[in-house]
C-alpha atoms as an extended CHARMM CRD file, in Angstrom:
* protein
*
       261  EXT
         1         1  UNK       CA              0.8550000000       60.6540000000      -25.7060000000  PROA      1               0.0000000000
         2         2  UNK       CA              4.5250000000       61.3710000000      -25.6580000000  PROA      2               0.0000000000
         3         3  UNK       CA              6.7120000000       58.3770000000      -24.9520000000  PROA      3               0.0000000000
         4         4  UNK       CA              8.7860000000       58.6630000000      -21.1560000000  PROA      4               0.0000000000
         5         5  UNK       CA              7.0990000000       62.6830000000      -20.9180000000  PROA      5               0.0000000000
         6         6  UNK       CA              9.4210000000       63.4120000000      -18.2500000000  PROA      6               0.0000000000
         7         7  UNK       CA             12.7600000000       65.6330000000      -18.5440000000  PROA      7               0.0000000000
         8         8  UNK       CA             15.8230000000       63.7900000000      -17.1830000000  PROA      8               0.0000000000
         9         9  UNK       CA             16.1670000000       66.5290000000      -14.4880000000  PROA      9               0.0000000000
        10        10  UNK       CA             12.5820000000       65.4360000000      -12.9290000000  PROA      10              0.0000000000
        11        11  UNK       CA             13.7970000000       62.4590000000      -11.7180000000  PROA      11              0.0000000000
        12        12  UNK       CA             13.6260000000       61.3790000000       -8.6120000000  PROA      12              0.0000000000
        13        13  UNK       CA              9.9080000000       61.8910000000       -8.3880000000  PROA      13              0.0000000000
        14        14  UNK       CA              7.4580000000       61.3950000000       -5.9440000000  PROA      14              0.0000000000
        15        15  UNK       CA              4.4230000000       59.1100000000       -7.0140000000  PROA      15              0.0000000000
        16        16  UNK       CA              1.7160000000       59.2870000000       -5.0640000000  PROA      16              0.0000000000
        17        17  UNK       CA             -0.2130000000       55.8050000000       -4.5590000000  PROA      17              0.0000000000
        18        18  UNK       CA             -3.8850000000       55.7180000000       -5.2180000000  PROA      18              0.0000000000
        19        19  UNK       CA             -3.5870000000       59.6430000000       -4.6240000000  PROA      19              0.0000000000
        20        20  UNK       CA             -3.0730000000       61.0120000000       -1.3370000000  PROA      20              0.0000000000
        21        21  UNK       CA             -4.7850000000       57.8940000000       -0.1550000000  PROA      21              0.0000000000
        22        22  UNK       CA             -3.5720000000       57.6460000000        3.7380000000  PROA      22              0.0000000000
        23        23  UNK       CA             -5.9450000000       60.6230000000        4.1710000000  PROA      23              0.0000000000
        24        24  UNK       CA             -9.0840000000       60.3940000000        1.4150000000  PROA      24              0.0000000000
        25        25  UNK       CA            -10.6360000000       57.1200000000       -0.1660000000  PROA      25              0.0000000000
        26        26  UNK       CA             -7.8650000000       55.5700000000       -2.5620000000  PROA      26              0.0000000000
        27        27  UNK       CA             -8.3080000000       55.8350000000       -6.1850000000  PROA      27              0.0000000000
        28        28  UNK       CA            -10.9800000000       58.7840000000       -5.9260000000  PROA      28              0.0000000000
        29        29  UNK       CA            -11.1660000000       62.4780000000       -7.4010000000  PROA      29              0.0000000000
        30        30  UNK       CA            -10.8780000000       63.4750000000       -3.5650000000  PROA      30              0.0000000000
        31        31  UNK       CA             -7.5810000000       61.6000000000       -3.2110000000  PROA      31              0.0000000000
        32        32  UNK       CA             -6.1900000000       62.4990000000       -6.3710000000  PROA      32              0.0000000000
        33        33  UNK       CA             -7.0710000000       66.9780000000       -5.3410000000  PROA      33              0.0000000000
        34        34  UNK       CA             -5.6350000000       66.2130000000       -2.4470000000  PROA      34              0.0000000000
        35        35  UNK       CA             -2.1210000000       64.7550000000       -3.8260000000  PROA      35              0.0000000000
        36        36  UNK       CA             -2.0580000000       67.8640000000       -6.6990000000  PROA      36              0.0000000000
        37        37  UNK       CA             -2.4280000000       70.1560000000       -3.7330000000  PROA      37              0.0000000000
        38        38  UNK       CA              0.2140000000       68.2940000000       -1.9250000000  PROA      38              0.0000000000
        39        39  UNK       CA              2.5840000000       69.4530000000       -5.1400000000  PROA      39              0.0000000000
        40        40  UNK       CA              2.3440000000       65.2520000000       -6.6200000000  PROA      40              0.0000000000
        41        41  UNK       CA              4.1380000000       65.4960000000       -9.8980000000  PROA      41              0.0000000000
        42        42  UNK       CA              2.5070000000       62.0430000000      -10.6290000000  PROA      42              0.0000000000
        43        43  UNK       CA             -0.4540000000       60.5780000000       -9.4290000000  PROA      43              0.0000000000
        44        44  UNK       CA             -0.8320000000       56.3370000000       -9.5100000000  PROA      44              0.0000000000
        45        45  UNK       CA             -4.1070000000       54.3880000000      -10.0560000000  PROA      45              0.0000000000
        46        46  UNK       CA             -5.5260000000       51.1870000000      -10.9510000000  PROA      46              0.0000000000
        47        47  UNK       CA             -7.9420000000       50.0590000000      -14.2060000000  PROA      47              0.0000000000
        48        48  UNK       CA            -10.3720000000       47.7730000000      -14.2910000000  PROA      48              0.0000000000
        49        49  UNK       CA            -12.9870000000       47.2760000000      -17.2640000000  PROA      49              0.0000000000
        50        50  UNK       CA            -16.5410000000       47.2090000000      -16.1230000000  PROA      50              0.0000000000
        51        51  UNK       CA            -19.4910000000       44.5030000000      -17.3570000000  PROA      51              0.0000000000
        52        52  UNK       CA            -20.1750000000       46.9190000000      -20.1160000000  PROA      52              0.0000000000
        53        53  UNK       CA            -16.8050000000       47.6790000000      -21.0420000000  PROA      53              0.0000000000
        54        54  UNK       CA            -16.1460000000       50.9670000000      -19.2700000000  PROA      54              0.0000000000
        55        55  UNK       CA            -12.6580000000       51.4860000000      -17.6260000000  PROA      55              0.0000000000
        56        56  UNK       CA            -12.7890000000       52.5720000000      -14.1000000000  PROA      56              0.0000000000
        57        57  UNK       CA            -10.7120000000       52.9740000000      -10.9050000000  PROA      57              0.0000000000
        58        58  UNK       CA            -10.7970000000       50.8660000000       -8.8070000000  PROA      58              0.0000000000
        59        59  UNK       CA             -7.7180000000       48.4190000000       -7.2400000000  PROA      59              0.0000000000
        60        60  UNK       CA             -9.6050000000       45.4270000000       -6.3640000000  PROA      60              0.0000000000
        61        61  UNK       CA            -11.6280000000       43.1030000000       -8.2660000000  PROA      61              0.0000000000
        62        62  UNK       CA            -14.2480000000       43.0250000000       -6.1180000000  PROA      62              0.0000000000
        63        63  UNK       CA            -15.7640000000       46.2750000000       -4.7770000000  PROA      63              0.0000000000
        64        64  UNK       CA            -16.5960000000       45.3920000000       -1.1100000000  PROA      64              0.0000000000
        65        65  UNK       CA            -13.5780000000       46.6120000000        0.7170000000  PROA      65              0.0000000000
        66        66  UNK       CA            -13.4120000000       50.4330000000       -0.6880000000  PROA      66              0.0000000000
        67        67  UNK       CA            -17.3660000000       50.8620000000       -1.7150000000  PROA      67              0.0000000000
        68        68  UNK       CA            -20.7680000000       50.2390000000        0.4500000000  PROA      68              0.0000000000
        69        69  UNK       CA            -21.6770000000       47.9500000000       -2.6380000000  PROA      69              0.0000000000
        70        70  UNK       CA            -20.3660000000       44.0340000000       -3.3270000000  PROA      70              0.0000000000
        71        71  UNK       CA            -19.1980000000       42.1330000000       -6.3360000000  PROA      71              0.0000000000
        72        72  UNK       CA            -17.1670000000       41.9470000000       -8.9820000000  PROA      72              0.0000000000
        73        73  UNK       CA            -15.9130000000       44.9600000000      -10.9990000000  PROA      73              0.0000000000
        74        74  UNK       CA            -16.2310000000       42.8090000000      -14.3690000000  PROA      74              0.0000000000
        75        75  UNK       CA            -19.9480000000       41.6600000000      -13.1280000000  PROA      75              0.0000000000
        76        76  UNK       CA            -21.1440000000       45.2820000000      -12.4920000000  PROA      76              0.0000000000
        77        77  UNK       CA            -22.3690000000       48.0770000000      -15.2480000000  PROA      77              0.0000000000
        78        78  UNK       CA            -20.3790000000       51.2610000000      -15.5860000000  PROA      78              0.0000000000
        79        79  UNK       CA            -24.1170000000       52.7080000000      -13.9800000000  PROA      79              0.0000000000
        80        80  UNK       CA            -24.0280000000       50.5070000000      -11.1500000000  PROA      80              0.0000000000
        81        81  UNK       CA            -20.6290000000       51.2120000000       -9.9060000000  PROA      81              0.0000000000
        82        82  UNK       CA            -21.2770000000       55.0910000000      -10.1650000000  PROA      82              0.0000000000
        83        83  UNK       CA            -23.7170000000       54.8200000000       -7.4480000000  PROA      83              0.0000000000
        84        84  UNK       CA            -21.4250000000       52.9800000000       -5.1240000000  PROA      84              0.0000000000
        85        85  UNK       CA            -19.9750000000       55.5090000000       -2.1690000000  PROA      85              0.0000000000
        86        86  UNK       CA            -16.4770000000       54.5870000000       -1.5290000000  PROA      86              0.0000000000
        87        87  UNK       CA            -15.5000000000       56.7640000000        1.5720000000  PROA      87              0.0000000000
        88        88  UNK       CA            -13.0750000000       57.4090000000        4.2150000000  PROA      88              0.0000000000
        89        89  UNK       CA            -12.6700000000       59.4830000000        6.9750000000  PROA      89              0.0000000000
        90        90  UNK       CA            -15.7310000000       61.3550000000        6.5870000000  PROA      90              0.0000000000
        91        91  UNK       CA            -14.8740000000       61.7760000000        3.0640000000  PROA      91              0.0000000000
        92        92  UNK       CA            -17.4880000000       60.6350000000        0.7480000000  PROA      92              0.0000000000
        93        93  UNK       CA            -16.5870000000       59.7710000000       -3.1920000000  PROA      93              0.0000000000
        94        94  UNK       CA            -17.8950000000       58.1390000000       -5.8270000000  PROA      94              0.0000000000
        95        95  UNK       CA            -15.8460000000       55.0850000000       -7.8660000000  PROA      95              0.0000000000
        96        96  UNK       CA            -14.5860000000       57.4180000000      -10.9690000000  PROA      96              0.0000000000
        97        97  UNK       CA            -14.1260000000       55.9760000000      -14.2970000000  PROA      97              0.0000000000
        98        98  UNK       CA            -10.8080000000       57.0560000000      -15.8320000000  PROA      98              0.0000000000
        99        99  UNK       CA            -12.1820000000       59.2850000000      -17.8620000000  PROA      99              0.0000000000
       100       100  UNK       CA            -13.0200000000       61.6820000000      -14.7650000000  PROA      100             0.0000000000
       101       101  UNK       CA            -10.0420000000       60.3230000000      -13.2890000000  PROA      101             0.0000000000
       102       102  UNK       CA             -7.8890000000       61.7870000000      -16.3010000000  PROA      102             0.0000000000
       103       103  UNK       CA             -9.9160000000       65.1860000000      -16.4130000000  PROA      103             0.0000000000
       104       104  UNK       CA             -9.0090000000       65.4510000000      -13.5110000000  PROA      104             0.0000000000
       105       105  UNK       CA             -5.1240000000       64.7660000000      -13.5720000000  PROA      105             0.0000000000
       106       106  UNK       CA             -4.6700000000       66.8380000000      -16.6880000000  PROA      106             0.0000000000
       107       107  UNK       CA             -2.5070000000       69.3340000000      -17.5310000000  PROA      107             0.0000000000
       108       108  UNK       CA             -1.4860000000       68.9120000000      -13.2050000000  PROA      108             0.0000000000
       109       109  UNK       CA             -0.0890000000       66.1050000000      -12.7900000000  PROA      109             0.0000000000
       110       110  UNK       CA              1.2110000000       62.9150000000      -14.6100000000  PROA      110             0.0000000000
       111       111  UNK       CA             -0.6530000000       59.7450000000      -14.1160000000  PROA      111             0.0000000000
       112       112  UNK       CA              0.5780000000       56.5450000000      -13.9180000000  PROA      112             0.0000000000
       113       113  UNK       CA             -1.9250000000       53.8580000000      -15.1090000000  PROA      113             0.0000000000
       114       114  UNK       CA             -1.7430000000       50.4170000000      -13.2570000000  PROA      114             0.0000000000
       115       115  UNK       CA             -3.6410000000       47.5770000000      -15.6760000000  PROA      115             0.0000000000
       116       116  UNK       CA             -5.2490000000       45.0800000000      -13.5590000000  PROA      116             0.0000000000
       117       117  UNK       CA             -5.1400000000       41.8990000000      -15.7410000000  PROA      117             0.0000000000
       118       118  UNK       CA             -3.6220000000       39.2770000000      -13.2540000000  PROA      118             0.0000000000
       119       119  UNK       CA             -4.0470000000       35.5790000000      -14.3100000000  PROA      119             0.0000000000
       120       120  UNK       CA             -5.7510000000       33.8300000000      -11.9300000000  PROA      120             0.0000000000
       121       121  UNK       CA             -8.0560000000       37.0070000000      -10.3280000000  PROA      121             0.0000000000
       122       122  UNK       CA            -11.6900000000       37.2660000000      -11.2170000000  PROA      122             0.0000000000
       123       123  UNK       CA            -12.6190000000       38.6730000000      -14.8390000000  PROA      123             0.0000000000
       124       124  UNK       CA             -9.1620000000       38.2660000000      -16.4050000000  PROA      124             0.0000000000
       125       125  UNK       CA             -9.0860000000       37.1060000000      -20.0010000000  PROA      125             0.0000000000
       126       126  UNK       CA             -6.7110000000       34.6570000000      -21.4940000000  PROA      126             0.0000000000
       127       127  UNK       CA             -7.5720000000       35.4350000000      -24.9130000000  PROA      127             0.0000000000
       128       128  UNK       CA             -6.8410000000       39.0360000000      -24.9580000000  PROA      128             0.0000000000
       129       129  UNK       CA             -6.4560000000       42.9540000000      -23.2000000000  PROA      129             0.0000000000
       130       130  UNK       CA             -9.3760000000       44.5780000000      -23.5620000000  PROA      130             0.0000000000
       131       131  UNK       CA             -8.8490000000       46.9910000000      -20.3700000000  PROA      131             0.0000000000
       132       132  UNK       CA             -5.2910000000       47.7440000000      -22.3020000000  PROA      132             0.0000000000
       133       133  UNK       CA             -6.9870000000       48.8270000000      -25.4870000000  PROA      133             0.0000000000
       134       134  UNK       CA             -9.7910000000       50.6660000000      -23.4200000000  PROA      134             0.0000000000
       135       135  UNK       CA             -7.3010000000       52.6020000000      -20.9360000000  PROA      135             0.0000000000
       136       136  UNK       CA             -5.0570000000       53.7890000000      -24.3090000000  PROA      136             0.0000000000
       137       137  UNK       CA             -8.1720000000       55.0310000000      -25.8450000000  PROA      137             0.0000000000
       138       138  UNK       CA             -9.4770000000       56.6250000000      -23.2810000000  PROA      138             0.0000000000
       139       139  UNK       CA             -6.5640000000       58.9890000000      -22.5150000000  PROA      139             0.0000000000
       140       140  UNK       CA             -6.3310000000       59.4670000000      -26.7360000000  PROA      140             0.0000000000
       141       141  UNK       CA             -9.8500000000       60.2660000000      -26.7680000000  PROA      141             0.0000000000
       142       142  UNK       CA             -9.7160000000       62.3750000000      -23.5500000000  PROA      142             0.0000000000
       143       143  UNK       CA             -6.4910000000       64.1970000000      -24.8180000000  PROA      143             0.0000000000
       144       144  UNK       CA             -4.7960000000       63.9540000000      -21.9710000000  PROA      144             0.0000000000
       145       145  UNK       CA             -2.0920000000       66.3160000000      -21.1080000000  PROA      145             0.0000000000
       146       146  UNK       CA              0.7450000000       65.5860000000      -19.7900000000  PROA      146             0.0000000000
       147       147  UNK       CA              2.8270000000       62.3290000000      -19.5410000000  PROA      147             0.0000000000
       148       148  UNK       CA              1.5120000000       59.0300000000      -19.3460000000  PROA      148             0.0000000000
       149       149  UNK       CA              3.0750000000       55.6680000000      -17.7670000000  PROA      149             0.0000000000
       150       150  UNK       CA              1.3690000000       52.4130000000      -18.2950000000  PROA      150             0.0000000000
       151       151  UNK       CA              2.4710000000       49.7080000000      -15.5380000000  PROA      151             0.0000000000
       152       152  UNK       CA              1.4250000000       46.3060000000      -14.7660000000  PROA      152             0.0000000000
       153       153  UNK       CA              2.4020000000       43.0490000000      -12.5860000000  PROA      153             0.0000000000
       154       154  UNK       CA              1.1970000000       41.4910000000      -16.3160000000  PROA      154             0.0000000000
       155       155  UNK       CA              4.3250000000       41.5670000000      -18.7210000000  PROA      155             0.0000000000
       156       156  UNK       CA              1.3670000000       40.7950000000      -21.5360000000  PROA      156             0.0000000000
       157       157  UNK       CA             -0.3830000000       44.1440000000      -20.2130000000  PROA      157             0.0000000000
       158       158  UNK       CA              2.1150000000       45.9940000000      -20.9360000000  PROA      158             0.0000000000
       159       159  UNK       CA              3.5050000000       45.0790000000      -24.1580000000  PROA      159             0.0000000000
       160       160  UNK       CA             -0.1000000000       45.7450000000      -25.8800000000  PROA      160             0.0000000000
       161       161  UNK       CA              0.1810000000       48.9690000000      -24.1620000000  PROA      161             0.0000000000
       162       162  UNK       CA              3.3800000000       49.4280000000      -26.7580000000  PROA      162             0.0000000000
       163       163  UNK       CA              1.5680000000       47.5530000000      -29.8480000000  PROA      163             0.0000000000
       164       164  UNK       CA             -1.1460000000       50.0700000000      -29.6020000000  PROA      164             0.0000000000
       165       165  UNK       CA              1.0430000000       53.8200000000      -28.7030000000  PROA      165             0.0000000000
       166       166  UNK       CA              4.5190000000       52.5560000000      -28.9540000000  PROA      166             0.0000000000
       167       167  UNK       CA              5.3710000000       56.4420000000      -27.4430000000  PROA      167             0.0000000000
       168       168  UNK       CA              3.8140000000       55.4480000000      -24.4310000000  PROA      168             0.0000000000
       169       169  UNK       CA              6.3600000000       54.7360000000      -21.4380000000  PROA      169             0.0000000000
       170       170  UNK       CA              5.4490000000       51.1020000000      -20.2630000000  PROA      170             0.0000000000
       171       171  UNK       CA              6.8560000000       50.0280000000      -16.4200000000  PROA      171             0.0000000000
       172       172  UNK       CA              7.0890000000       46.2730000000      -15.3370000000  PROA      172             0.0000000000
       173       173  UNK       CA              5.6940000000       45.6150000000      -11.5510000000  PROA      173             0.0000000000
       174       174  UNK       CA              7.2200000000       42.6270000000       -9.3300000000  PROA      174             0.0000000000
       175       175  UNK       CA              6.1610000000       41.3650000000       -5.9320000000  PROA      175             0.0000000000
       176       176  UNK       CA              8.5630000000       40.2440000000       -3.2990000000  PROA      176             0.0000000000
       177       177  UNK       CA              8.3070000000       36.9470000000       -4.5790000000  PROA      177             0.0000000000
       178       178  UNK       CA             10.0400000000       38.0890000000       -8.1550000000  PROA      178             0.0000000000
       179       179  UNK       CA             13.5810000000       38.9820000000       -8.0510000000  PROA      179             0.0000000000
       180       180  UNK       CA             14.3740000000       42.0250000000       -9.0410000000  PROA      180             0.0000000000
       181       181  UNK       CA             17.5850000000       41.0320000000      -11.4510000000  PROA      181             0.0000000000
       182       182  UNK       CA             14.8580000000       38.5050000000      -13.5110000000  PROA      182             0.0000000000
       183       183  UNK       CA             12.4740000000       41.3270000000      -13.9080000000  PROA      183             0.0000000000
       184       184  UNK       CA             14.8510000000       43.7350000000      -15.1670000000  PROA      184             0.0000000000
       185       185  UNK       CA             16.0930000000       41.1440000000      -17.5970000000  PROA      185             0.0000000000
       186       186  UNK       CA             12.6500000000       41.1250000000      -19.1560000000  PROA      186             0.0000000000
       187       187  UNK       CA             11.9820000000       44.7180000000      -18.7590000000  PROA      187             0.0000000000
       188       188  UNK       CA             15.6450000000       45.4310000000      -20.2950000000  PROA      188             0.0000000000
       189       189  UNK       CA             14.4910000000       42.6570000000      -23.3100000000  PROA      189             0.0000000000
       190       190  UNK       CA             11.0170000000       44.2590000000      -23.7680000000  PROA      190             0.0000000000
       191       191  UNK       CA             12.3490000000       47.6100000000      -23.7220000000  PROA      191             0.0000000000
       192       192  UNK       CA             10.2550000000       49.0950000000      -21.0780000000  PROA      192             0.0000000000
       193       193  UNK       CA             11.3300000000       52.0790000000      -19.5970000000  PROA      193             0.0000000000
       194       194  UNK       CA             10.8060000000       51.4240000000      -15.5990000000  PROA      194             0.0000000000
       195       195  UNK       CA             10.9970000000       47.9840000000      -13.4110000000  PROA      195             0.0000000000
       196       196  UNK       CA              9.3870000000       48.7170000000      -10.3040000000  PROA      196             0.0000000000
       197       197  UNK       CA              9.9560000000       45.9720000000       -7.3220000000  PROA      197             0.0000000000
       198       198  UNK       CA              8.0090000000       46.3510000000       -4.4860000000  PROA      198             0.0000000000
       199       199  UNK       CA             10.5280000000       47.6670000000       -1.7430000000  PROA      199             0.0000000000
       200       200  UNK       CA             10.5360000000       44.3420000000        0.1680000000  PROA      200             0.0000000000
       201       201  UNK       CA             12.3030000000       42.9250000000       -2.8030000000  PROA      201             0.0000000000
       202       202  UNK       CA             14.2920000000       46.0610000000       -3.6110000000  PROA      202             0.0000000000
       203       203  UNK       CA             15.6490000000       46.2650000000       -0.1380000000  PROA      203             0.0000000000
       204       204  UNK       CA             17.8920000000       42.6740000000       -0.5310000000  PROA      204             0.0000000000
       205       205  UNK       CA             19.1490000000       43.7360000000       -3.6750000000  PROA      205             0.0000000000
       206       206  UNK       CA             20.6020000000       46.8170000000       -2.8160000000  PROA      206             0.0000000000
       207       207  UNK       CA             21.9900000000       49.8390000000       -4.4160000000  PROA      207             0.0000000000
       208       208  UNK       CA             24.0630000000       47.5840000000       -6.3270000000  PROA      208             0.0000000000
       209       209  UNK       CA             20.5770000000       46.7750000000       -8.6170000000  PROA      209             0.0000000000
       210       210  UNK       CA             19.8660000000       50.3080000000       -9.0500000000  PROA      210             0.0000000000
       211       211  UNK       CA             23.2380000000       50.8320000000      -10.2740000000  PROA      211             0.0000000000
       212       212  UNK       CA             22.8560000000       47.3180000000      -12.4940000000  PROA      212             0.0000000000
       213       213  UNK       CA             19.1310000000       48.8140000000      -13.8890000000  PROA      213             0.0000000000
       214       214  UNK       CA             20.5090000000       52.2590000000      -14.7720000000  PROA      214             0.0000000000
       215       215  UNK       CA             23.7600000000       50.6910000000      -16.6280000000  PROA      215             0.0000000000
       216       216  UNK       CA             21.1600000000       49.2660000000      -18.9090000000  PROA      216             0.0000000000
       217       217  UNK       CA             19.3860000000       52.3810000000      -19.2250000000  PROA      217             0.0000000000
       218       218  UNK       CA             16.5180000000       51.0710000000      -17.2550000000  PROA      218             0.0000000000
       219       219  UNK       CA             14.7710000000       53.4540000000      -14.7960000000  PROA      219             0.0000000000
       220       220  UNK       CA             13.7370000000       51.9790000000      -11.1860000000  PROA      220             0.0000000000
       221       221  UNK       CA             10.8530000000       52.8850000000       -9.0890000000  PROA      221             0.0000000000
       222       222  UNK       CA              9.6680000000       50.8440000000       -5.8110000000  PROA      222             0.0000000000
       223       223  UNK       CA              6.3600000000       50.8770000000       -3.9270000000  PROA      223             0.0000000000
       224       224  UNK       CA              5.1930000000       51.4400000000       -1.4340000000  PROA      224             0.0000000000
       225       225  UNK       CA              7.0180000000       53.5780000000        1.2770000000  PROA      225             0.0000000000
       226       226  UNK       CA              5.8470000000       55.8930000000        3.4820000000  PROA      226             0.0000000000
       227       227  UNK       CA              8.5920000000       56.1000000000        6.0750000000  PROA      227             0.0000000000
       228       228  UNK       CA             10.6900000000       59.6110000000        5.3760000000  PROA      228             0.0000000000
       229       229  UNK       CA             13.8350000000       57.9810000000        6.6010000000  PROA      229             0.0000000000
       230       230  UNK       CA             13.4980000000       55.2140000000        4.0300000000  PROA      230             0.0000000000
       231       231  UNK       CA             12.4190000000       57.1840000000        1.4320000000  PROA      231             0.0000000000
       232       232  UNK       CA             15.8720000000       59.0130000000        1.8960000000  PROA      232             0.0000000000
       233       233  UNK       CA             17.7020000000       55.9870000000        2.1130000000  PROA      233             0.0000000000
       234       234  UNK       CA             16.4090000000       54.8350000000       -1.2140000000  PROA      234             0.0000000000
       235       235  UNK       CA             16.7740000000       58.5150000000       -2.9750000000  PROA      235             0.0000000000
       236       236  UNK       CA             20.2110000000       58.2200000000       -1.7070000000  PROA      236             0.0000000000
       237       237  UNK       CA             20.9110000000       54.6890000000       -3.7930000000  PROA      237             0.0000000000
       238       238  UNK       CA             19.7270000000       56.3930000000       -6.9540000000  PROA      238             0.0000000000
       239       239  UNK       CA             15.8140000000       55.2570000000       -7.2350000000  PROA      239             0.0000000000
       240       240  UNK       CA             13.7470000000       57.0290000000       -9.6490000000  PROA      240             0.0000000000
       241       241  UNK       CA             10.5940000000       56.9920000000       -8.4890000000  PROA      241             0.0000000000
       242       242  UNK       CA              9.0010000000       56.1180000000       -5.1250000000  PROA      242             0.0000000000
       243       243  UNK       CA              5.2400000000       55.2280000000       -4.3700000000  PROA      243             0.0000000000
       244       244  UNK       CA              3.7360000000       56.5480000000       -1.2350000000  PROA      244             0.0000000000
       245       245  UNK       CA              0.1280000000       56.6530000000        0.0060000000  PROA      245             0.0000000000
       246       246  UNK       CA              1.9120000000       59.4580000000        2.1940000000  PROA      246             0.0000000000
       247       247  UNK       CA              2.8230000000       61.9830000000       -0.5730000000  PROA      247             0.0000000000
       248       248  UNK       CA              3.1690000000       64.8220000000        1.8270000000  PROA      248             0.0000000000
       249       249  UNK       CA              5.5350000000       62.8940000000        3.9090000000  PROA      249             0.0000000000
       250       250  UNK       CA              7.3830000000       61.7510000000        0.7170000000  PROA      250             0.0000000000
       251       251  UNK       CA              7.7560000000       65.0530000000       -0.8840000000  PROA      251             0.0000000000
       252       252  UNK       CA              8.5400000000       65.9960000000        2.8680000000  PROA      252             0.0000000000
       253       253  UNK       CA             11.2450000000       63.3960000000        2.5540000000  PROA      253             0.0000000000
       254       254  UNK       CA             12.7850000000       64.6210000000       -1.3480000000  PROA      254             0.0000000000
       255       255  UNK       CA             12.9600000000       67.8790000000       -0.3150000000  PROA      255             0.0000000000
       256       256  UNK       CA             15.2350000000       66.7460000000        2.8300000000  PROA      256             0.0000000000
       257       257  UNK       CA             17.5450000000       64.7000000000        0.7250000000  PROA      257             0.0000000000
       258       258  UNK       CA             17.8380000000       67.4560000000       -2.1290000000  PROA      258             0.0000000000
       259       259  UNK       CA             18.8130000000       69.9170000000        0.3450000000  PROA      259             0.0000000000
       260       260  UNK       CA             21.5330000000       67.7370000000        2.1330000000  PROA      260             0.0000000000
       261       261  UNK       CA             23.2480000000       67.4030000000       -1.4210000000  PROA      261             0.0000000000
């Protein structure tokens, strides 16, 4: 893994959330084909660690709202999840671990790994990141090409992430209920490369943070927008990176604002 992966003159870039997920089943091989085909230089999902200690992709910790099955990722095997159908739309998929996720992604497209390891949800452990350790070997093992982010809500998540490949880029998630200034103060300590506010606690901050963030050489990215006009507002305050379930609306939305420069 190469630490950041991306040239300076690929920013902004369009991330596309869960894949091309307002169209195919989130977090699936059939959302991720459809965002490459879309032209998604990077592709977001989430990993969780299975009973037996398998990584797969899945957002929730429970598999009832995107998969015909019920309980908790941690509870199930690796075996049992594969035969869940998550679909959408007419369009049937399978739960992929990340190793099929990351076939899949490499060599087109960059993938930005989200660790789920909240405190507080189902499965999480206090004593250590074992879905950390397993994600990072998985794309070593897998030999994934291209560049890698690892991002998480979980400051803890993402500073084993460095421990273990300190060339990996790490990115620091916030809610609405963080503000933005106090996670870039952390991310800025921790020298991660990305803080990424959701955009309903972007939004109050204002261009003025993006401006704040890149003074100390800290990238920004926001999630999750789907609204072109928005998306061009934010391009137009400097964000890096913007999250969309919508990627052919966002890309839409780049190519706009590039061509009004």
């Amino acid at each position: 893994m190469r630490r950041h992966g991306f040239p300076e003159d690929a920013f902004p870039v369009i991330v596309a959330h869960r894949g091309a997920s307002s169209t195919h089943p989130e977090n699936t091989l059939p959302a991720f084909e459809a965002a490459i085909a879309l032209g998604a230089p990077v592709v977001e999902l989430d990993v969780r660690l299975t009973a037996d200690g398998v990584p797969v992709v899945m957002h929730d910790p429970d598999v009832a709202r995107t998969t015909d099955g019920r309980g908790f990722v941690h509870e199930l095997t690796a075996a049992e999840i594969a035969g869940l159908r998550a679909g959408k739309g007419g369009v049937a998929a399978h739960v992929p671990t990340l190793a099929e996720a990351l076939a899949c992604l490499s060599g087109r497209a960059a993938v930005a790994m989200e660790i789920k390891s909240i405190p507080g949800e189902p499965g999480y452990d206090p004593e250590g990141e074992p879905i950390v350790e397993a994600a990072v070997a998985e794309v070593e093992r897998t030999g994934f090409a291209g560049p890698v982010l690892v991002i998480s809500f979980n400051p803890r998540s993402i500073r084993r992430a460095r421990e273990l490949a300190p060339e990996v880029a790490t990115g620091l998630l916030s809610t609405e209920h963080v503000d933005p200034r106090d996670a870039l103060a952390l991310a800025r300590e921790e020298g991660h490369d990305l803080v990424l506010p959701g955009v309903r606690a972007l939004l109050p901050a204002g261009p003025g943070f993006v401006a704040e963030a890149h003074a100390a050489g800290v990238r920004v990215g926001t999630w999750t927008v789907d609204d072109a006009a928005r998306i061009r507002e934010l391009l137009a305050w400097g964000v890096d990176a913007i999250a969309s379930n919508d990627p052919g609306t966002a890309l839409g939305a780049l190519a706009a604002f590039r061509g009004s420069m």
